[in-house]
N, C-alpha and C positions, 0 to 999 in steps of 0.2 A: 515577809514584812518589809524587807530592804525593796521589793516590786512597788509594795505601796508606798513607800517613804520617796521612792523616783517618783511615782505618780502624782505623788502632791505636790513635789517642786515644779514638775509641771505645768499642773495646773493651777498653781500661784505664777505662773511666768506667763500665762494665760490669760491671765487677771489684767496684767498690764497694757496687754491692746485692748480691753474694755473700760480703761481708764475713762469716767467723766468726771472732772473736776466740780464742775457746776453741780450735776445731781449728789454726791457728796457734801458737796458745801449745803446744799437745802436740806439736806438729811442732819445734818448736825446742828443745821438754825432750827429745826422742828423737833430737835431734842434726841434725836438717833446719832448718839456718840459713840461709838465703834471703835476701840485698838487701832484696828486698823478696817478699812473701807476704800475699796475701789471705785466705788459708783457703777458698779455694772446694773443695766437694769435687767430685770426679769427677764424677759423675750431669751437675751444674752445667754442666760445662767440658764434657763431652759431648754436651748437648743444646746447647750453643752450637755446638760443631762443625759441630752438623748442620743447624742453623739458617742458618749459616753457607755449608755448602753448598749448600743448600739455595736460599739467596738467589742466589748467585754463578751456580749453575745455570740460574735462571728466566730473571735478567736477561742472561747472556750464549747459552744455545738453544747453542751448539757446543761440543761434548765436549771438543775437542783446548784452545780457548779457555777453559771451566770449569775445565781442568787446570793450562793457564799460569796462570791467576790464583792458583789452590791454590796453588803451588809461590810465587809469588812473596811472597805472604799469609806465606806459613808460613817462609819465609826471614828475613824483617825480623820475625816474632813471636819467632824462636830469637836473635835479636839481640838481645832486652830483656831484661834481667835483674830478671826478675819469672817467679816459681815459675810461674803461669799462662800465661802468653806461651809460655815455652818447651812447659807441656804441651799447650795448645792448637797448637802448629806440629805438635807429632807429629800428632797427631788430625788434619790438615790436609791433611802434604804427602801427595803423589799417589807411592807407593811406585815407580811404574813412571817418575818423573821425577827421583827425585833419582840423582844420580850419587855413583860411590863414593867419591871424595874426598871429596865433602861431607859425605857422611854420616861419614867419620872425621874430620873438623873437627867435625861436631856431638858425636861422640865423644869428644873433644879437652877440649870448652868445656861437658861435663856433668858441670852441679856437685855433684850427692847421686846417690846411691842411689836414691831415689825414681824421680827423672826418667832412669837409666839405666833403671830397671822398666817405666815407660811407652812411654818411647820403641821397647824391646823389644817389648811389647803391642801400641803401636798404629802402630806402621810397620815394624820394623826384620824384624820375621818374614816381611811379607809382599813385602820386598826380591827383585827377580829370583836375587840374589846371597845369599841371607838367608843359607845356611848358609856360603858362604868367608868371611862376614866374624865370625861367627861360631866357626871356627874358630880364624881368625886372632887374634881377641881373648883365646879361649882360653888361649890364648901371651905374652900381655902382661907388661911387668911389674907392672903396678899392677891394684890387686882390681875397682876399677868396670870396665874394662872384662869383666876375666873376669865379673862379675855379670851383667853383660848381657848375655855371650857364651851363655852355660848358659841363662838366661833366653831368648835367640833360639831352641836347641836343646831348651829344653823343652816349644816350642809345637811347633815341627818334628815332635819325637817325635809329640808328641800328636796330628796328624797324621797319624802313621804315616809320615811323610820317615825311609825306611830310608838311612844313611849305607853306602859302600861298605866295604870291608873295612881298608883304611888310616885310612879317617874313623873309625872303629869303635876301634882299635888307639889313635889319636890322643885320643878321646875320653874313653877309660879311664884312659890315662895320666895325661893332665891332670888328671879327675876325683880321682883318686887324692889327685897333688898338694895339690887345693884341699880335699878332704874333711880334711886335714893342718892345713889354714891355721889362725891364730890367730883371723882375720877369722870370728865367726860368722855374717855376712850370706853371705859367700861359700861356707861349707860347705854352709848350707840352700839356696844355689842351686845348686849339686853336687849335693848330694843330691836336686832335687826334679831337676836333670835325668837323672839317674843312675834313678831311680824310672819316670818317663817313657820310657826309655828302654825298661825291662825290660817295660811294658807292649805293646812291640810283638808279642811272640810267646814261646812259651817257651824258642826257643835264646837269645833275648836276655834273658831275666830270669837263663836261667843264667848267662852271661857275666856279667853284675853283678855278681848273688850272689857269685860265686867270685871277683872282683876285686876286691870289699871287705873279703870276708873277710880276706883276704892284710892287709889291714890293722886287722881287728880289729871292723868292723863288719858290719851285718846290715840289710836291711829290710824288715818285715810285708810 
């Protein structure tokens, strides 16, 4: 534990040559208030990742070993409350090691928009379980999770993860709902997974189609 407690000081001292001021400052004018935020962008925080694994990799030669370290790396990085920590844990853990509680306590303890988009991105799609939790978030009462939810199901789509006929019936319904919402963050993830969807084939673009019109929408 004391290996991983040096690691993060580390890598929060790391943080500070990826200091941008300016993208910080627009992240907090568009409403991503953050403890703390270094402005690193993406590119940044991904080439760490893999740097990261990279390193973990060479010095520890066993797969099953490189993986427990990921997980436990990326456990104590989602503990910090610094916009980076947490997106560098997605980028980290080992999809095939976290378990589903945790991932709904990471769920839990996500604090923007933003970092539900990531998290979606860079771990939560490629979950054994991607689309039940998915689902389930669907159903939530509050918007982040459903953002995430669609965001899981619009890589799925994209994928071509054809959902069964209940999952299909569930998806629409929902969709519907949230294309409703006040929340414009949550309609555009409706809709982009709504979109993704109809790109599976053309019974499923019909199916869309004709399920948003009911509400008054359409799309190219």
């Amino acid at each position: 534990m004391d290996d991983i407690q040096q690691q993060i000081k580390e890598i929060k001292r790391s943080f500070r040559q990826m200091m941008d001021g300016a993208t910080a400052q627009s992240m907090r004018q568009k409403g991503l208030d953050y403890r703390i935020n270094w402005g690193a962008t993406l590119p940044r925080l991904q080439q760490m990742a893999q740097e990261l694994k990279t390193s973990m990799s060479d010095n520890e030669g066993d797969e099953s070993s490189t993986s427990h370290k990921r997980y436990d790396l990326a456990l104590a990085l989602w503990k910090e409350d610094v916009r980076e920590c947490k997106i560098l844990a997605t980028m980290l853990m080992p999809p095939d090691e976290i378990l589903p509680e945790v991932v709904d306590i990471w769920m839990e303890q996500t604090p923007t928009v933003e970092i539900a988009e990531q998290a979606a991105f860079n771990l939560y799609q490629y979950l054994p379980y991607a689309a039940d939790k998915a689902f389930l978030w669907l159903a939530a009462a509050h918007d982040l999770p459903q953002i995430c939810g669609y965001h899981i199901l619009s890589r799925l789509f994209a994928q071509h993860r054809e959902p069964n006929e209940r999952g299909i019936n569930e998806f629409i319904d929902q969709a519907l709902t949230a294309l409703q919402s006040p929340n414009p963050i949550l309609r555009k993830a409706a809709m982009q997974a709504i979109v993704h969807f109809s790109e599976m084939g053309v019974l499923y673009q019909r199916m869309a189609r004709s399920a948003i019109r009911t509400i008054g929408l359409d799309f190219i």
